[in-house]
Every structure is written in C-alpha cells, then in structure tokens.
C-alpha positions in Angstrom: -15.9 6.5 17.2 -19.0 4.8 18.0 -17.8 2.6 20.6 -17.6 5.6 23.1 -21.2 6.9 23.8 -21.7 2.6 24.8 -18.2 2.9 26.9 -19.8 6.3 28.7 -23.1 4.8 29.5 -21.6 1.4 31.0 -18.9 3.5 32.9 -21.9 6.1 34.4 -24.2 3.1 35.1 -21.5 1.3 37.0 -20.5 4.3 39.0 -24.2 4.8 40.4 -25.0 1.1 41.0 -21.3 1.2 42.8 -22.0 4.8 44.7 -25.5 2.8 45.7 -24.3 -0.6 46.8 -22.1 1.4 49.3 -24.8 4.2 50.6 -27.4 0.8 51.0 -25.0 -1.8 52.1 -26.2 -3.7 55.9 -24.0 -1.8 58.4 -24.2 -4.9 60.4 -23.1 -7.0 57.2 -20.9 -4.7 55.3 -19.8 -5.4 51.9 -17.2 -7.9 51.5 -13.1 -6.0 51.4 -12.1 -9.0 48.8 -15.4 -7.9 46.3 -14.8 -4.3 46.9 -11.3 -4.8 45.8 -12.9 -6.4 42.6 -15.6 -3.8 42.2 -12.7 -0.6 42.4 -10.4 -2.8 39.5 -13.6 -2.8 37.0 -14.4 0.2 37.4 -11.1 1.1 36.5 -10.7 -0.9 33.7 -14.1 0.6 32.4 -12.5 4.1 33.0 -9.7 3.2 31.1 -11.6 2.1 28.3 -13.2 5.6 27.7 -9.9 7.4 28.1 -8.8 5.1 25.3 -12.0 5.4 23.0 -11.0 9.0 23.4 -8.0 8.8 22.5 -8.1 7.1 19.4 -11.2 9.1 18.6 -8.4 12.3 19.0 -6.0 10.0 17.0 -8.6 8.9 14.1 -9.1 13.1 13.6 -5.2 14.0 13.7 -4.4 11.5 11.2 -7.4 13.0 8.9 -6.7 16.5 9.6 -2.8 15.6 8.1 -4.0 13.6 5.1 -5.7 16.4 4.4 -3.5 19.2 4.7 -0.8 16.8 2.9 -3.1 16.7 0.4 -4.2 20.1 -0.7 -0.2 20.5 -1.3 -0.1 18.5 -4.2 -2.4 21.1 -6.2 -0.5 22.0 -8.9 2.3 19.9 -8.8 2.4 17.2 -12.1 1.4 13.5 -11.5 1.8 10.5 -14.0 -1.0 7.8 -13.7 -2.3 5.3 -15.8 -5.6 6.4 -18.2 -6.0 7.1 -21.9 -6.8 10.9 -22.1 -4.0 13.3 -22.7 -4.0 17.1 -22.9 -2.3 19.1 -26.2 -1.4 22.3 -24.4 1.0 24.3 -26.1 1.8 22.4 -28.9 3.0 19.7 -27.0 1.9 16.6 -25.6 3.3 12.9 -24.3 2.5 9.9 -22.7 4.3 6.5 -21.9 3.6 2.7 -22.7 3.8 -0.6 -21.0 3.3 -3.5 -22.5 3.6 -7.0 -21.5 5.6 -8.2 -24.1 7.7 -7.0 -26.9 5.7 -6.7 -30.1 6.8 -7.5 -33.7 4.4 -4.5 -34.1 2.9 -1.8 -31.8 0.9 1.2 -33.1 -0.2 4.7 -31.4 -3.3 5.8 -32.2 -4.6 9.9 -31.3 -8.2 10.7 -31.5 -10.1 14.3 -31.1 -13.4 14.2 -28.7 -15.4 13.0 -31.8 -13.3 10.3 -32.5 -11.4 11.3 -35.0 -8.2 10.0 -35.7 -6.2 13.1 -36.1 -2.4 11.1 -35.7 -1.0 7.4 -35.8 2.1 6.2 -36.2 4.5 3.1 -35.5 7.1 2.7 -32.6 9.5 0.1 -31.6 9.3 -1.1 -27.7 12.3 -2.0 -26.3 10.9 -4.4 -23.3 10.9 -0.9 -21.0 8.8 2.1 -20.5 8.7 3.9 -23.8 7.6 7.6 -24.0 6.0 8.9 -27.2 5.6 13.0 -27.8 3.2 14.4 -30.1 4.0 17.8 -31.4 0.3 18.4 -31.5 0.6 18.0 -35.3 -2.0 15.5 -37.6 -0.3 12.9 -39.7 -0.7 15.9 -42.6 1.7 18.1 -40.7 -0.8 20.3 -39.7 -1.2 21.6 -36.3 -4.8 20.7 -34.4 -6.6 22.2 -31.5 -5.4 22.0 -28.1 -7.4 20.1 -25.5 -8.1 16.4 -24.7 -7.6 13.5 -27.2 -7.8 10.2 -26.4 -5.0 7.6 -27.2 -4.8 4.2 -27.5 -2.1 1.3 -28.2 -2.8 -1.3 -30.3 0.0 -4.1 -29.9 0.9 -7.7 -31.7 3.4 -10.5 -31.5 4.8 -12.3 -34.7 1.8 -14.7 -34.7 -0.7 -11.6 -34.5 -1.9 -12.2 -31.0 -2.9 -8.9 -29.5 -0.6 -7.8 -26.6 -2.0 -5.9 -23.8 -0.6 -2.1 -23.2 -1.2 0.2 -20.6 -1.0 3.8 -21.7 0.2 6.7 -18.7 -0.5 10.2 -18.6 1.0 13.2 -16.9 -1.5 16.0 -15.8 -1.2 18.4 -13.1 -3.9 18.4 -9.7 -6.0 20.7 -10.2 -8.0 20.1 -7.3 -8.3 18.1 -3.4 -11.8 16.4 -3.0 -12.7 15.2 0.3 -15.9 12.9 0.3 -17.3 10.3 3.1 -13.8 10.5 4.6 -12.0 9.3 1.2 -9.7 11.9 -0.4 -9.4 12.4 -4.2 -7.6 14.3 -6.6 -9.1 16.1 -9.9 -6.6 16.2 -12.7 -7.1 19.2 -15.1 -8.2 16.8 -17.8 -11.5 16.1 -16.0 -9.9 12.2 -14.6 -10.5 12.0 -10.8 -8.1 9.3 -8.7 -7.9 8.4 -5.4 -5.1 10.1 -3.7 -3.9 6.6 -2.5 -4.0 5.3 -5.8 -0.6 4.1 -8.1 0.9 7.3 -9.3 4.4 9.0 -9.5 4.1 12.7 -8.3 7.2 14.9 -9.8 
C-alpha cells in the first residue's frame, strides 16, 4: 500500500527528533512530564498506524492470493453468460433467450464465420427463459462444420416494433488471466469475461 513507506518515514523522523529532545533537553529546565506524556501517546499512535498499514497491506495480498486460487478452479467447469457466439461441438449446440416482452413473432437466426446463414427458424416465447438446440444441421438437413457461429434474435410485437433479446451461451473456462490485479476468464470460444461479471457457473 502506498500509504506505508510515508507512515515509516514520519514514525523514524519522530523517534530521532524524540530520542534528541531528551539527550539535549536543559538539565536545569527539563522537559515538561505533562508534554512528555503527549509526546509518548503520538508516537504511539504513529506506531500504530504502521502496524496497521501493514496489516492491511498482509490483508490486501491474502484476499488476492484466494481470488486467485478460487479462480484457477473454475477451469474446466461450464459457465452460461450472455454473448452471441456459440460453439457446434459434436453435433450439438444450444443457447437461451430473454426477451423483454412477448413477441407475436421472434426468429433465430445461425450464421457460419463468413456470415452465412446456415439455420433459421421460428419459436414461440413463453414470457420466461427459452432454450433453443441446434442439432448442428442447415435448414436443408444437412450437417455443417463444427466450430463457432454466431446467433442472433430478431423479435416483434403485433404492431412490428422490434423487441430487444438477449441471447446466453454456455462454454466451458478454458483459461484464468490475471492482469493489473483484475482477474479474467477465457472461454474456449475465444470470449474473455471478468470473473466478477453476471454468469451462472454449473
């Protein structure tokens, strides 16, 4: 912390100039018990003050060191968070929707890396979290490539005014980054979060 190398110096200055006043002081006019009294309470106030710098500079680095080993323990484990790239792995894929009202028409859209619409569809939304799988197929029944596609959500009410969605993926940490005392996580589809960010960890 960088309160405590101003703390040291103030407590080291005030210990000579107290160590001094005494070897100096007028034997025939010693220094007064009532300001000596004083003089003893700051200096332990000042004393106190760098035992609690230090402390909280030991605290500061505990708390760090636990983030961190908290952390690196969620590598590998599966974390749904909001975003709009999902990864086909195995022939399977899915990703939930939240919209802000219920639609008289919502439509999925699936895109490939060149933008490419390889699968689209309709789906009713309840008023809750709706999940939609993809069986890695194309609208011509034909399976595509696995990798990242991009979705999107394209939503309307019964006068055709647009109706925001918010589209969540699930991807599994693939890797802790610690960077100018942040910590982040890297999904394996190339999205990297903050680790305090809004996310459900399963």
């Amino acid at each position: 912390m960088t309160a405590i190398p101003q703390t040291t110096s103030d407590y080291n200055a005030f210990l000579k100039l107290m160590t001094a006043q005494m070897k100096y002081q007028d034997p025939l006019a010693p220094l007064d018990a009532t300001q000596f009294v004083t003089q003893l309470a700051q200096f332990s106030q000042v004393e106190q003050s760098v035992q609690m710098n230090g402390k909280l500079d030991n605290l500061t680095s505990a708390i760090a060191n636990l983030s961190s080993q908290t952390a690196v323990s969620l590598i590998g484990r599966q974390v749904e968070v909001q975003g709009n790239t999902v990864t086909l792995k195995d022939g399977s894929a899915s990703f939930a929707v939240t919209l802000d009202d219920t639609p008289e028409q919502a439509v999925y859209v699936i895109a490939d890396a060149q933008g490419n619409i390889v699968r689209h569809g309709e789906f009713t939304y309840s008023g809750d979290r709706h999940v939609i799988d993809w069986d890695g197929k194309n609208n011509n029944g034909a399976a595509v490539d696995e990798g990242a596609y991009r979705i999107e959500v394209i939503a309307a009410d019964e006068n055709g005014n647009s109706i925001p969605a918010r589209t969540f993926i699930k991807q599994t940490i693939a890797q802790v980054i610690q960077s100018g005392g942040t910590t982040s996580v890297l999904l394996d589809n190339g999205q990297t979060i903050d680790v305090n960010a809004d996310m459900r960890i399963s």
